[in-house]
C-alpha positions in Angstrom: -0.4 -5.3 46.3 2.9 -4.4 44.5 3.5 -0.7 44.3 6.9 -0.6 43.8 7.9 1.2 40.6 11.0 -1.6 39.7 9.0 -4.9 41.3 6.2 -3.8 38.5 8.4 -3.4 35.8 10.1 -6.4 36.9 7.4 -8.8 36.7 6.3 -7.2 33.8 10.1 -7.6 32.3 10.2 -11.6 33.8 7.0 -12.4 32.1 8.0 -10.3 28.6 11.4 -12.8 29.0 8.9 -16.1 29.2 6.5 -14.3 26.4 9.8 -15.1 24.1 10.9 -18.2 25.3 7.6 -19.5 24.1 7.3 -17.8 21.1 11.3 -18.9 19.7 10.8 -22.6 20.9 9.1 -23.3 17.9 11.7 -22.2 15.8 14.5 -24.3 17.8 12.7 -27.6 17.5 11.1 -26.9 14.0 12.9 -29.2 11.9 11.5 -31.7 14.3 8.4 -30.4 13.8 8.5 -31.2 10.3 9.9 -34.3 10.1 7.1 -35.7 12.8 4.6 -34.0 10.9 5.9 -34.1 7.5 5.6 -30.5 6.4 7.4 -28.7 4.0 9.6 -25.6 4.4 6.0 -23.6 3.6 4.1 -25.4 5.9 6.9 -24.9 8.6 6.7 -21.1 8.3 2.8 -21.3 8.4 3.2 -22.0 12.2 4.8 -18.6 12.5 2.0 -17.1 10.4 -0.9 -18.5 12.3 0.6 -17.4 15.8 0.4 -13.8 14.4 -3.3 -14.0 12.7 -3.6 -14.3 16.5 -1.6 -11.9 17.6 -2.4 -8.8 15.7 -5.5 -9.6 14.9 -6.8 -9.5 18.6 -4.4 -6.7 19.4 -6.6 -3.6 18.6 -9.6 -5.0 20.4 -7.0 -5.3 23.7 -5.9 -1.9 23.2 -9.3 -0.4 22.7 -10.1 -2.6 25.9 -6.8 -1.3 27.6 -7.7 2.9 26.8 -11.6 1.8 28.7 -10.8 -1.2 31.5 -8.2 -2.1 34.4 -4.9 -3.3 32.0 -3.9 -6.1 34.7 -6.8 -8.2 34.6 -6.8 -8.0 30.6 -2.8 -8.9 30.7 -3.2 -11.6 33.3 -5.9 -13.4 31.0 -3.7 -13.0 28.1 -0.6 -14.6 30.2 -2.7 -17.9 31.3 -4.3 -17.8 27.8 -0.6 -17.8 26.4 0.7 -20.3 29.3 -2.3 -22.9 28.6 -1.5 -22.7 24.1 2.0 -23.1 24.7 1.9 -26.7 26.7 -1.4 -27.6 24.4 0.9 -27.1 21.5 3.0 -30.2 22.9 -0.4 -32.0 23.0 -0.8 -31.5 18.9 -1.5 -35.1 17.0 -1.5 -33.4 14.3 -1.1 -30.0 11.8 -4.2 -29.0 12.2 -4.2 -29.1 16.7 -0.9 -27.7 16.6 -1.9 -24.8 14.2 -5.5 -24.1 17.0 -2.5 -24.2 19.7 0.2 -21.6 18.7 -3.3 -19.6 17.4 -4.0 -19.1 20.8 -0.7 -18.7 21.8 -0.9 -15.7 19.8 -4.2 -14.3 21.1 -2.6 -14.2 24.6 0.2 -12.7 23.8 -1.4 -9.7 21.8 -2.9 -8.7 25.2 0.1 -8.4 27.3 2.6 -7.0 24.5 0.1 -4.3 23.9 -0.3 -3.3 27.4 2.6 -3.7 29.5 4.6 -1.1 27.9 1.8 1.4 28.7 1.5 0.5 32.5 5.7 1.1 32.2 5.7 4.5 30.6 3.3 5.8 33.2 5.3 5.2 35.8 8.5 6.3 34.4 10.3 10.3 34.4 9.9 11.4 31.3 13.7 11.2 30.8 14.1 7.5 31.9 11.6 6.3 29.8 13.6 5.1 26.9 16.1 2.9 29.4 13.6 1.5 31.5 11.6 0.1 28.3 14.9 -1.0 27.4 15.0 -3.3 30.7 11.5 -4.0 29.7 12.8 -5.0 25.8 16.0 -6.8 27.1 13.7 -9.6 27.3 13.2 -9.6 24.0 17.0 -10.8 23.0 17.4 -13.1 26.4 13.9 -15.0 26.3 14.6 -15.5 22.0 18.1 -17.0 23.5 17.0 -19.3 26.0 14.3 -20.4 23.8 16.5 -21.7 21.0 19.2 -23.0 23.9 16.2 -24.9 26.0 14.1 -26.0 22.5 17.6 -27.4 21.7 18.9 -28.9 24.3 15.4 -30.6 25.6 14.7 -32.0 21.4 18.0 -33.8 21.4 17.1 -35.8 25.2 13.4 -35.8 25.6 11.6 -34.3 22.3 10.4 -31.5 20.7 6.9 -31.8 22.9 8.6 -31.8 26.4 9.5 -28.2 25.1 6.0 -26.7 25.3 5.6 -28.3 28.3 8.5 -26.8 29.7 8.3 -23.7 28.0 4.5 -22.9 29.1 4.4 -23.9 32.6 6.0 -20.6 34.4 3.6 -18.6 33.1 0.6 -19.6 34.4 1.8 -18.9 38.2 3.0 -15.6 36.8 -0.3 -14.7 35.5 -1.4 -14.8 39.2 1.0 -12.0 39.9 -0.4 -10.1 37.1 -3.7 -8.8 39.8 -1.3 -7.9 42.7 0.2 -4.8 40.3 -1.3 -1.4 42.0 -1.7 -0.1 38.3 -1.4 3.4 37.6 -4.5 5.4 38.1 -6.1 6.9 34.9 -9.1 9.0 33.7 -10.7 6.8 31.7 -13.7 8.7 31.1 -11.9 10.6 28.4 -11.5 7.7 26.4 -14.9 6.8 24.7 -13.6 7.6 21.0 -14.4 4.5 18.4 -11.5 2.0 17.2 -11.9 3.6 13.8 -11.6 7.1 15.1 -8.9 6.2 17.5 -7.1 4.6 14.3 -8.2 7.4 12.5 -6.2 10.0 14.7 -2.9 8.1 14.8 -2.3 7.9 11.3 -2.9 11.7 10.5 0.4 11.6 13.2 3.3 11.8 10.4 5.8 11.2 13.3 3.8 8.0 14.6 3.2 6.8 11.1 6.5 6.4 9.7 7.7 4.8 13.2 5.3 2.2 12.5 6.2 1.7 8.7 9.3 1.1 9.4 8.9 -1.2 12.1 6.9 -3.4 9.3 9.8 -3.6 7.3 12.4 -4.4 10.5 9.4 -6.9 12.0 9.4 -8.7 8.6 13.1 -9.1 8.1 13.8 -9.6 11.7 10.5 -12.5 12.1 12.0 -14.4 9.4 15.5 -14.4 10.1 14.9 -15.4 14.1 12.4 -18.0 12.6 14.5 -20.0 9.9 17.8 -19.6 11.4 18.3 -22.4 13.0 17.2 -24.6 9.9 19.5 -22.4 7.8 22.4 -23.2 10.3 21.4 -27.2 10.1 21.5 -27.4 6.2 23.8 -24.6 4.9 26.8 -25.9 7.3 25.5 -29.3 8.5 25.5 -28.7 12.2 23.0 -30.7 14.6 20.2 -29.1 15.5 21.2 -28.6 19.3 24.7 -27.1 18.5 23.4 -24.6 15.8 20.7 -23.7 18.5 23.1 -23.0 21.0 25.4 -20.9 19.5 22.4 -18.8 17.8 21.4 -18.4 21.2 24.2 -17.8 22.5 25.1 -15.0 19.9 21.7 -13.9 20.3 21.3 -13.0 24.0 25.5 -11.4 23.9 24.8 -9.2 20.9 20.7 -8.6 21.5 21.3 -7.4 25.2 24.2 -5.5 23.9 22.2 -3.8 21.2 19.0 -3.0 23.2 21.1 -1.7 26.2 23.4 0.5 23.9 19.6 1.4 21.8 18.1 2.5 24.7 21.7 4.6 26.2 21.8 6.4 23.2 18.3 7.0 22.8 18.4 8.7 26.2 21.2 10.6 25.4 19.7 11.9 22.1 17.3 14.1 24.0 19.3 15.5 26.4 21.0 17.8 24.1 17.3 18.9 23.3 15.5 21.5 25.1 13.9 19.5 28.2 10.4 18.1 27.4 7.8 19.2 30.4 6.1 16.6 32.7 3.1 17.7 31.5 3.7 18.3 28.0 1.5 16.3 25.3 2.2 14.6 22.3 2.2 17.9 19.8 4.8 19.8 22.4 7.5 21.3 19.7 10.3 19.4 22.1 8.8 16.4 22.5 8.4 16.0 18.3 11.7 16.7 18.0 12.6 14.0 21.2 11.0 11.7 18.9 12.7 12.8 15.5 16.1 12.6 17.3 14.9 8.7 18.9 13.9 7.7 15.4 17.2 8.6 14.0 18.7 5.7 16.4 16.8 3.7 14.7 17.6 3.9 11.9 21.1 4.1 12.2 20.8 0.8 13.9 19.4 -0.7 11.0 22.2 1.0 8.6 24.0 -1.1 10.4 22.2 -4.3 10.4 22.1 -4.5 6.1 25.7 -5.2 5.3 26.6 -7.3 8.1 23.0 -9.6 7.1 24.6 -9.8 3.8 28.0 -10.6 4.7 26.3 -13.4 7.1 25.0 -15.5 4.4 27.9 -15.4 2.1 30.6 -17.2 4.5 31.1 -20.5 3.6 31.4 -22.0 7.5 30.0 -21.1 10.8 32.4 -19.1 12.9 32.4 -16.2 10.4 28.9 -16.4 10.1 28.3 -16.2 13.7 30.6 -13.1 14.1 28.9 -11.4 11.6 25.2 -11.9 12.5 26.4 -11.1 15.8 27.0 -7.5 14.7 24.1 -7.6 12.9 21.6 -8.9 15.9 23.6 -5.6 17.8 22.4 -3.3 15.1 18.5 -4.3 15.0 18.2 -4.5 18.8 19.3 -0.9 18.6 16.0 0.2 17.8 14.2 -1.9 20.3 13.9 0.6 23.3 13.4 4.0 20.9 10.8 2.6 18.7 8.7 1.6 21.7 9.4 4.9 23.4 8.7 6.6 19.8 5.0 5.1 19.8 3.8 6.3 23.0 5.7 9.4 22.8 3.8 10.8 19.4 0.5 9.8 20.3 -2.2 11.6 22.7 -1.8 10.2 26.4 -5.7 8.7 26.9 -4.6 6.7 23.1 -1.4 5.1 23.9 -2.8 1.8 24.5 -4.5 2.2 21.4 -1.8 2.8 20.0 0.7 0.5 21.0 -2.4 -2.2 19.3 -2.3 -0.4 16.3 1.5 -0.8 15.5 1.1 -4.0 16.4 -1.4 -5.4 14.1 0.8 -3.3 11.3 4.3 -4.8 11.9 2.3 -8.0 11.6 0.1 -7.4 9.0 3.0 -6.1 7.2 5.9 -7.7 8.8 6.5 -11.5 9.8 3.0 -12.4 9.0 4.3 -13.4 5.5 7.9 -13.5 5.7 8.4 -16.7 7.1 5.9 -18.8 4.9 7.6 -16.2 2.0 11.1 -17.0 2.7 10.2 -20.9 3.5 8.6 -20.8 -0.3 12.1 -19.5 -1.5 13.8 -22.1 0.2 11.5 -24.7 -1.0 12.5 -23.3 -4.8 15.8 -21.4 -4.6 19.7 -22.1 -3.2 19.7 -21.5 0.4 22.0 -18.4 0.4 19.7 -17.0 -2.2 16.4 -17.3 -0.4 17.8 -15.4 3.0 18.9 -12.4 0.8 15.8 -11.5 0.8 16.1 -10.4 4.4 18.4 -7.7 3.9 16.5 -5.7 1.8 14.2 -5.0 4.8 16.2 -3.6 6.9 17.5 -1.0 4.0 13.9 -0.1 3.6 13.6 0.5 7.5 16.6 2.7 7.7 14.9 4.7 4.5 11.9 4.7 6.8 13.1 5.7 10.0 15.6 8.5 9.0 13.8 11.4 10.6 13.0 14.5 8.3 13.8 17.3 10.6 11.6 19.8 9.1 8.5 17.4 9.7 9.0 17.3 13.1 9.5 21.5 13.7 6.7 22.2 11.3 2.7 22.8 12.5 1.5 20.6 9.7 3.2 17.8 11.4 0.3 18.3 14.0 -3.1 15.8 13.5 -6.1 17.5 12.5 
């Protein structure tokens, strides 16, 4: 069995890292994609959207299933699940396989990105929690990298199918790790409350609510920039695919590790001017609202930061300014990676965290990049390229509008559910 506090939340980190490689592949070898395929810009971004009807749609039922059941059994399913999709979606012949594939790929994904972080936080001090999902979350910017610089640089030698292959084998003997976790003990008795109740309850938490509405409006911005980027890099500057792969990736794993490290620093440090949140204190404790007024502000200072470099991005005429700036963009929306996380399970009763770590994910999809990047693939089908990406932007200025915490919300006893 592994016990061990940092082995867990290191295979949980190394299999988060492979959960993004397979996920950005797509986007690295998409124009590849289409031309085997034939699809259009629309069609392209579908792939993205039909990976997420998976993803969020299953996520509730896996964090209902993660509040009532052992979590490492329901993430190692969703691992080989994942694992499996991801080398059937080099099978495809056609749309229609390919679409059944990264379907799937979705499905077992929703599993293990709603319960991992939950197995994490109950292991952590409650004043380490924000770094250690920040570990946990630098996957996020290092698997995204490696999976534009491996999508690239297999395409160009051996094609885009060799990708899957590559990208989905790990996984599967990862999986097989999964049941050798000695998982945190929990009372699940306590939780027998409904999915609608248990959705219910979360949304009457102001706190918990506008976390997750802004995260819709950072997901969608954030899902479709990471998805057409690569395309935009090929056709607005006429790089190969390979080199405008590598240097995304490249910028994306200096200035995403950057960002999610210095997210979840400050996040940390936020609270510690606070008065000290107790070990046992729950989610309507007067310090640990205002812990999580004082995280959300991180946020969305990361995102004020994000907007006018994203706009700046798309205006430059060549590449090496454009790869400066969405640098320092990338470094302001990984910012919020580690807090938001922390924010979720933070505001929410302890037995429902699973629950709702589901919940915000079937929003910032529903809401998010289920319909950005078939949105923004329509406006590049129709518009000038520059044009069609502004539209990213305006996301993250709605997420910083969002996320800015109102103080008096967080002191106040109506900020407490009913």
């Amino acid at each position: 069995m592994i016990r061990n506090r940092g082995a867990i939340v290191a295979l949980l980190t190394g299999l988060n890292f492979f959960n993004y490689i397979d996920r950005f592949i797509v986007a690295a070898v998409l124009p590849s994609i289409q031309k085997d395929l034939g699809l259009s810009n629309f069609w392209g971004g579908m792939l993205a959207t039909v990976f997420l009807l998976g993803y969020f749609a299953t996520s509730p039922i896996f964090g209902a299933l993660g509040d009532r059941l052992p979590r490492k059994v329901l993430i190692a399913a969703g691992v080989l699940t994942w694992s499996v999709a991801t080398v059937a979606s080099g099978l495809s012949v056609g749309l229609a396989s390919l679409i059944v594939a990264r379907a799937f790929v979705g499905i077992g994904e929703a599993s293990y990105a709603t319960l991992a972080p939950t197995i994490i936080d109950d292991l952590t001090p409650t004043n380490q929690k924000a770094k250690t999902l920040a570990i946990f979350y630098l996957a996020l910017p290092l698997g995204s990298a490696v999976g534009y610089l491996l999508g690239g640089f297999i395409e160009v030698r051996w094609g885009w199918r060799t990708a899957f292959y590559v990208g989905g084998g790990p996984g599967v003997v990862l999986a097989l790790l999964c049941l050798l976790i000695d998982e945190p003990k929990r009372h699940l008795e306590v939780a027998r409350t409904r999915i609608a109740e248990s959705v219910g309850q979360l949304l009457r938490i102001p706190l918990y609510r506008r976390a997750v509405l802004g995260y819709c409006a950072h997901t969608a911005a954030v899902g479709a920039f990471a998805f057409w980027a690569p395309k935009y890099l090929e056709k607005r500057f006429d790089l190969k695919l390979d080199v405008a792969n590598f240097w995304f990736g490249l910028v994306t794993v200096i200035a995403g590790a950057a960002g999610t490290i210095l997210g979840g620093w400050i996040a940390d440090r936020a609270i510690q001017r606070l008065p000290e949140v107790p070990a046992d204190a729950d989610h309507t404790h007067l310090a640990n609202r205002l812990a999580a007024a004082a995280q959300l502000r991180v946020c969305a200072i990361g995102v004020i930061i994000a907007a006018p470099f994203a706009v700046a991005c798309f205006l430059v005429p060549t590449a090496g300014p454009f790869f400066v700036l969405a640098g320092c963009c990338e470094l302001g929306v990984f910012m919020s990676t580690s807090p938001i996380n922390a924010i979720l399970l933070r505001t929410v009763p302890t037995y429902l965290r699973a629950s709702a770590m589901a919940i915000a994910i079937f929003s910032i999809h529903l809401l998010g990049d289920l319909w950005s990047p078939p949105l923004v693939g329509l406006f590049l089908d129709y518009l000038p390229i520059v044009l069609a990406m502004m539209a990213l932007p305006v996301g993250f200025a709605i997420a910083s509008a969002a996320w800015w915490p109102r103080r008096r919300e967080a002191m106040s006893p109506a900020a407490l559910p009913r």
